[in-house]
C-alpha positions as a Python dict, from the first residue, in 0.01 Angstrom:
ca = {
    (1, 'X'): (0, 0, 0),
    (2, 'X'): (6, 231, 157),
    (3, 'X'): (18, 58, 333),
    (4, 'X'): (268, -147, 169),
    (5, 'X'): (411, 136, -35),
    (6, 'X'): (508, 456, 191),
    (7, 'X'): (211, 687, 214),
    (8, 'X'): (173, 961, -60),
    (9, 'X'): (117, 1262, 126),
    (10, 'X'): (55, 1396, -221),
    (11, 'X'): (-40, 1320, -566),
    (12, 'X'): (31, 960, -547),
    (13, 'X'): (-188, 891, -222),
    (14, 'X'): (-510, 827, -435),
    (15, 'X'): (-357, 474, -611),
    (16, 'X'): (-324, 314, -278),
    (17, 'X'): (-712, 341, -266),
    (18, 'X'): (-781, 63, -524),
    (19, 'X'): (-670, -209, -297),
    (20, 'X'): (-1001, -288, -87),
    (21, 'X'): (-1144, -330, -475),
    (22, 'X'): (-828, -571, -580),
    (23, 'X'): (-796, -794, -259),
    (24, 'X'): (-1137, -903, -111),
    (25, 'X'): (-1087, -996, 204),
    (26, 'X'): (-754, -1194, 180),
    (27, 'X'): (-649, -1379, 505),
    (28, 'X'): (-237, -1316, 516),
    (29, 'X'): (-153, -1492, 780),
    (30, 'X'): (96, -1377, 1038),
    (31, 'X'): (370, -1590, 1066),
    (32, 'X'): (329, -1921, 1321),
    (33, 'X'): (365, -1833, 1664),
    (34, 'X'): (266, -1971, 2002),
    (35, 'X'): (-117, -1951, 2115),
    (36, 'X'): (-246, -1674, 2210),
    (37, 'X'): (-592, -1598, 2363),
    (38, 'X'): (-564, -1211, 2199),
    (39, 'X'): (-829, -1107, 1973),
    (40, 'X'): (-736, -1140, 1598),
    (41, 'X'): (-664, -818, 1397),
    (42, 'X'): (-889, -745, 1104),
    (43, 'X'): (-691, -878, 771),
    (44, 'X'): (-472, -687, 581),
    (45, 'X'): (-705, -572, 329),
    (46, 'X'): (-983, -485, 540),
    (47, 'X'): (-707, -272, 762),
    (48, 'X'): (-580, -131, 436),
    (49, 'X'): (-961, -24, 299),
    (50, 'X'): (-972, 167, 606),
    (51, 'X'): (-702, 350, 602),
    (52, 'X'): (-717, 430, 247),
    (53, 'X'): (-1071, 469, 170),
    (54, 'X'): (-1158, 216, -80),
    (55, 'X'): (-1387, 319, -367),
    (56, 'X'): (-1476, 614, -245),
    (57, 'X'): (-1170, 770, -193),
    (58, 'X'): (-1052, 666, -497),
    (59, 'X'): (-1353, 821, -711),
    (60, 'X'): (-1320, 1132, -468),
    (61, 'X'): (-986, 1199, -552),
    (62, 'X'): (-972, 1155, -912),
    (63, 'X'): (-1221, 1448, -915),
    (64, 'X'): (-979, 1707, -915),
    (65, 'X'): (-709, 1571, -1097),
    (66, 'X'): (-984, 1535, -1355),
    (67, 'X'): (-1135, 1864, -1301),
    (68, 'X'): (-810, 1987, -1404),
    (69, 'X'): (-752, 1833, -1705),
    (70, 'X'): (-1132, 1862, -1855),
    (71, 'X'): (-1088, 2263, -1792),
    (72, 'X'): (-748, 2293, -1913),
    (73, 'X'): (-868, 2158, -2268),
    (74, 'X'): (-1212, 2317, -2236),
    (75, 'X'): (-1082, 2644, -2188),
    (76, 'X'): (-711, 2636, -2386),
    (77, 'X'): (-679, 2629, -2734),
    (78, 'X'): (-858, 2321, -2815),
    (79, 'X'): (-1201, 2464, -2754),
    (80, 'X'): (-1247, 2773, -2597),
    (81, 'X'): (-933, 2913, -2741),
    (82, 'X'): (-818, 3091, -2438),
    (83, 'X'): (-469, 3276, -2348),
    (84, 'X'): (-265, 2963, -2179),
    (85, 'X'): (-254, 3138, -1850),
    (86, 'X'): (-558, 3196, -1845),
    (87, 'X'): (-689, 2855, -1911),
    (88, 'X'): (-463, 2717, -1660),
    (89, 'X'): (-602, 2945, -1417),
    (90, 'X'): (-934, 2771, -1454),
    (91, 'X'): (-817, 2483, -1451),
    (92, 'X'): (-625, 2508, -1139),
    (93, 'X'): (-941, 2680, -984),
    (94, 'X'): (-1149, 2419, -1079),
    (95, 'X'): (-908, 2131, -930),
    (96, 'X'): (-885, 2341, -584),
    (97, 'X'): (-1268, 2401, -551),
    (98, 'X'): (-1343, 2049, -605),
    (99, 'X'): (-1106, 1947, -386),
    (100, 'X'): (-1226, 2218, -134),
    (101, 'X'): (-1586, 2068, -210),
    (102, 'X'): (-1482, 1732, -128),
    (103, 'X'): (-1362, 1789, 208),
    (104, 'X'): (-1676, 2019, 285),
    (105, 'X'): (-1945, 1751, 204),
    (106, 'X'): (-1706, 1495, 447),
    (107, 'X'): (-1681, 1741, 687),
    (108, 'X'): (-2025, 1815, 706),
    (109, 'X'): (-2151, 1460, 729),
    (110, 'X'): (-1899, 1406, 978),
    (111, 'X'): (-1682, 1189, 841),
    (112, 'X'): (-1293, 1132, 788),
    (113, 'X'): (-1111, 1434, 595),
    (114, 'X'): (-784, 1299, 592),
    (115, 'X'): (-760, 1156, 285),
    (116, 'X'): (-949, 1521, 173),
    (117, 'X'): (-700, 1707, 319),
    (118, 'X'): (-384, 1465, 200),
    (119, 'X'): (-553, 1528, -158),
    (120, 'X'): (-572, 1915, -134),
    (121, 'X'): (-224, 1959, -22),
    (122, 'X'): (-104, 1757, -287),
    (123, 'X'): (-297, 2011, -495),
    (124, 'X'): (-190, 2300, -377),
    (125, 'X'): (183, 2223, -441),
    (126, 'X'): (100, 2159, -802),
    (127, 'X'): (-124, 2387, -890),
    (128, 'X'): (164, 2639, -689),
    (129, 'X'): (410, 2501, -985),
    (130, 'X'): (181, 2516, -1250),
    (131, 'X'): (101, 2874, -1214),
    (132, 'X'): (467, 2972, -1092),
    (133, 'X'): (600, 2848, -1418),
    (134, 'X'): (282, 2926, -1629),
    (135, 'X'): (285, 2574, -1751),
    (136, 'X'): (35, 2283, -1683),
    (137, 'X'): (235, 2043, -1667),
    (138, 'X'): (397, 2103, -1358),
    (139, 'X'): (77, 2032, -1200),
    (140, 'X'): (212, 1687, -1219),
    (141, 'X'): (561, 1708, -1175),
    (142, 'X'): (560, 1708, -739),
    (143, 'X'): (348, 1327, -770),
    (144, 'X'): (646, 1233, -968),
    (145, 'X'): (895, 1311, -828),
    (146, 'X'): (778, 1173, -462),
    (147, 'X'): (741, 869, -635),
    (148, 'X'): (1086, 813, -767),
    (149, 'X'): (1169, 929, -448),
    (150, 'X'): (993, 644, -280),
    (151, 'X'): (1116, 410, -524),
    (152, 'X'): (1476, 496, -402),
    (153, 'X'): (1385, 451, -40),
    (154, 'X'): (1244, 71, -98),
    (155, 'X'): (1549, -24, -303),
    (156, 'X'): (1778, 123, -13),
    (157, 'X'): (1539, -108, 191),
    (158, 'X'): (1621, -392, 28),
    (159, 'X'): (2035, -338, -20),
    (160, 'X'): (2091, -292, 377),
    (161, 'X'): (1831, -622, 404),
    (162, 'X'): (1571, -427, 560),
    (163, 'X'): (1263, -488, 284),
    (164, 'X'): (1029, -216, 374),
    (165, 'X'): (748, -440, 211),
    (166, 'X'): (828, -683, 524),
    (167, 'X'): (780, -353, 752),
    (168, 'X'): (463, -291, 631),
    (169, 'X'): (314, -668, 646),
    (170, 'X'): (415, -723, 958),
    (171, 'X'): (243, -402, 1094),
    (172, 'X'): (-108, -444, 890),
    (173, 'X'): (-105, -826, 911),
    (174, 'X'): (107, -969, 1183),
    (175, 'X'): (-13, -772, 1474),
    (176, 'X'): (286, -551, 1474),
    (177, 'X'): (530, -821, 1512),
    (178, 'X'): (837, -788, 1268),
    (179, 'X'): (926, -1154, 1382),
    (180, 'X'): (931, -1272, 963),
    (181, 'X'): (1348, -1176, 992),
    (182, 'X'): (1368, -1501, 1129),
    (183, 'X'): (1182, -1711, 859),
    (184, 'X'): (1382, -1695, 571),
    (185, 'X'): (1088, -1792, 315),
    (186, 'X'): (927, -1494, 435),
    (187, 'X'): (1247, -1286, 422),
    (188, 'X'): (1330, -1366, 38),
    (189, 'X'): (986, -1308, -31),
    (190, 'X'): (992, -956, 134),
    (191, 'X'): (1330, -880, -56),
    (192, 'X'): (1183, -943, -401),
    (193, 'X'): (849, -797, -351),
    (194, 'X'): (1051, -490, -243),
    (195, 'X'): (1194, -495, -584),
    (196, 'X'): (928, -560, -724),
    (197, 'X'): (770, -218, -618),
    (198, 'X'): (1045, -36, -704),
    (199, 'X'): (1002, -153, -1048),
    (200, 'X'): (641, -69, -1050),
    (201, 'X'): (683, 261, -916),
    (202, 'X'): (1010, 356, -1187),
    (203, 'X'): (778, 245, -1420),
    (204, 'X'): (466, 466, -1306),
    (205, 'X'): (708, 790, -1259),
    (206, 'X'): (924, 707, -1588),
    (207, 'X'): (603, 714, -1871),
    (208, 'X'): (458, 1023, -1656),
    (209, 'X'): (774, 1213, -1670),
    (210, 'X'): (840, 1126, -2007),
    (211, 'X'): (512, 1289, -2080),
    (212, 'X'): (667, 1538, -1824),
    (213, 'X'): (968, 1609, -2044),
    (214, 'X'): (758, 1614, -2378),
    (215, 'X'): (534, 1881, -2230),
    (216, 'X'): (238, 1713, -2296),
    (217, 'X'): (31, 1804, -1981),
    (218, 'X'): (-315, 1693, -2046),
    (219, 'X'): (-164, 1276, -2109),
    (220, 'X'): (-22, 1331, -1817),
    (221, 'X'): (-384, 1357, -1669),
    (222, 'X'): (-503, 1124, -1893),
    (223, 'X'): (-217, 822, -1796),
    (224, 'X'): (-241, 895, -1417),
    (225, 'X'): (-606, 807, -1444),
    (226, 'X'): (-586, 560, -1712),
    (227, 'X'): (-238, 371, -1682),
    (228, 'X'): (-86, 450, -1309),
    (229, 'X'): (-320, 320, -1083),
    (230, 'X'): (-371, 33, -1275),
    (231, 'X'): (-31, -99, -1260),
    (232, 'X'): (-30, -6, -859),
    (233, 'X'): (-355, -234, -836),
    (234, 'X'): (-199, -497, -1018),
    (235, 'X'): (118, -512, -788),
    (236, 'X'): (-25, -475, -491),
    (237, 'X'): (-266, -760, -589),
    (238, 'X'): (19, -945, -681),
    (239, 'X'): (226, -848, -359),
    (240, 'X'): (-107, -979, -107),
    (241, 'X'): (-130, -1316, -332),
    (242, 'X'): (230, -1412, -268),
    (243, 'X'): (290, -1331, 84),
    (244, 'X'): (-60, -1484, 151),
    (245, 'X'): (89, -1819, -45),
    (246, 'X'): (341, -1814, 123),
    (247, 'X'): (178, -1799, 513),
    (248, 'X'): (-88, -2034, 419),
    (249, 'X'): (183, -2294, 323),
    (250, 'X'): (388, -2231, 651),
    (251, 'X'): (32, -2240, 872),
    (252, 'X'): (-58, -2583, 689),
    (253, 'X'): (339, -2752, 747),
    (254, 'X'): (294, -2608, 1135),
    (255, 'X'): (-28, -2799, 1180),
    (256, 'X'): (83, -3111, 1032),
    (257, 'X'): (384, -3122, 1227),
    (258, 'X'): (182, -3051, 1496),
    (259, 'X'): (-56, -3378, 1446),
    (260, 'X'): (236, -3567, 1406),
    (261, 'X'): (406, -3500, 1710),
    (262, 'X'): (72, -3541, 1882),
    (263, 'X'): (-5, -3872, 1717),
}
């Protein structure tokens, strides 16, 4: 979430693109307030599709990552039966070009590169590894690391009772109000959802860098694609259905309390 999760900068940005295809259009409330005559902000997962690019992004920047691993096995020993190095350096040129191609076709049409550009530095660093330490694997290793990284951040978060999940809500959905530290429903809910994406995120960066540790570079490929984003779409779908639960209840107790002092 990139929303809810802390921007990738790197490898990692691409899963927070799946969540305009998980959450259609859910209303998350922000939390009850007085009246106020300003224009509503769009919902969270409209807000979050355009930051993150939805679809497109998504199928954009699994190109490279993809590129690499097709060309790593097409040129290494499993096919081509190339020197290592050498098939790595395909594969890394591969990964850069289509990245590089990417951003040229947005460019050209005028359109947002920032996700392009987010996706080719993230590239660059591990295709830098890779071919520093001759070994494909390391192509991986800077996407996993930033995300046991951010995994320590949210659980700091949530131990000095500042959820980062709440952070995020109440700047995408709540019209930039952090007002939910005074509804405690809303402040549990923020603490455990916090948790809950640390847990998602150890999980993501513990089977990659087991793969990591095994040296078994093209899984890696194969579970960022396959397994990661995945279990990011399912938490974040998960995260938007309870805090929307949760708001929707809260709106519904406001209005009857509001009919019955009015009755």
């Amino acid at each position: 979430m990139s929303h809810s999760e802390p921007r990738h900068a790197a490898h990692e940005s691409v899963e927070e693109r799946v969540a305009e295809d998980i959450v259609e259009e859910l209303d998350l409330h922000p939390v009850p307030d007085r009246e106020t005559d300003e224009e509503p902000l769009p919902s969270m997962s409209e807000q979050i599709a355009e930051q993150l690019g939805g679809v497109r992004g998504l199928i954009e920047s699994s190109v490279p990552v993809l590129a690499f691993v097709v060309l790593n096995v097409l040129f290494g020993e499993a096919v081509l039966g190339l020197e290592k190095r050498t098939a790595l350096l395909w594969a890394i040129i591969g990964s850069v070009v289509s990245a590089l191609a990417i951003g040229g076709v947005r460019l050209s049409r005028k359109q947002p590169v920032r996700h392009a550009v987010n996706g080719l530095f993230g590239i660059a660093v591990g295709a830098y590894l890779a071919w520093r330490t001759g070994d494909a694997k390391n192509f991986y290793l800077p996407g996993i690391l930033l995300t046991f990284g951010q995994a320590g951040v949210l659980l700091l978060s949530v131990v000095f009772r500042k959820p980062l999940i709440g952070y995020a809500w109440g700047i995408m959905a709540n019209k930039g109000q952090q007002n939910w530290f005074g509804n405690a429903r809303l402040f549990r809910a923020f603490q455990w959802l916090t948790l809950l994406w640390v847990a998602s995120l150890c999980l993501r960066a513990g089977i990659q860098y087991y793969l990591w540790a095994l040296g078994e570079a093209n899984a890696l490929g194969i579970v960022r694609i396959l397994v990661s984003w995945p279990i990011y779409a399912a938490t974040f779908a998960y995260t938007a259905w309870a805090i929307h639960r949760i708001t929707s209840a809260q709106q519904t107790e406001t209005a009857q309390q509001t009919e019955l002092k009015e009755a």
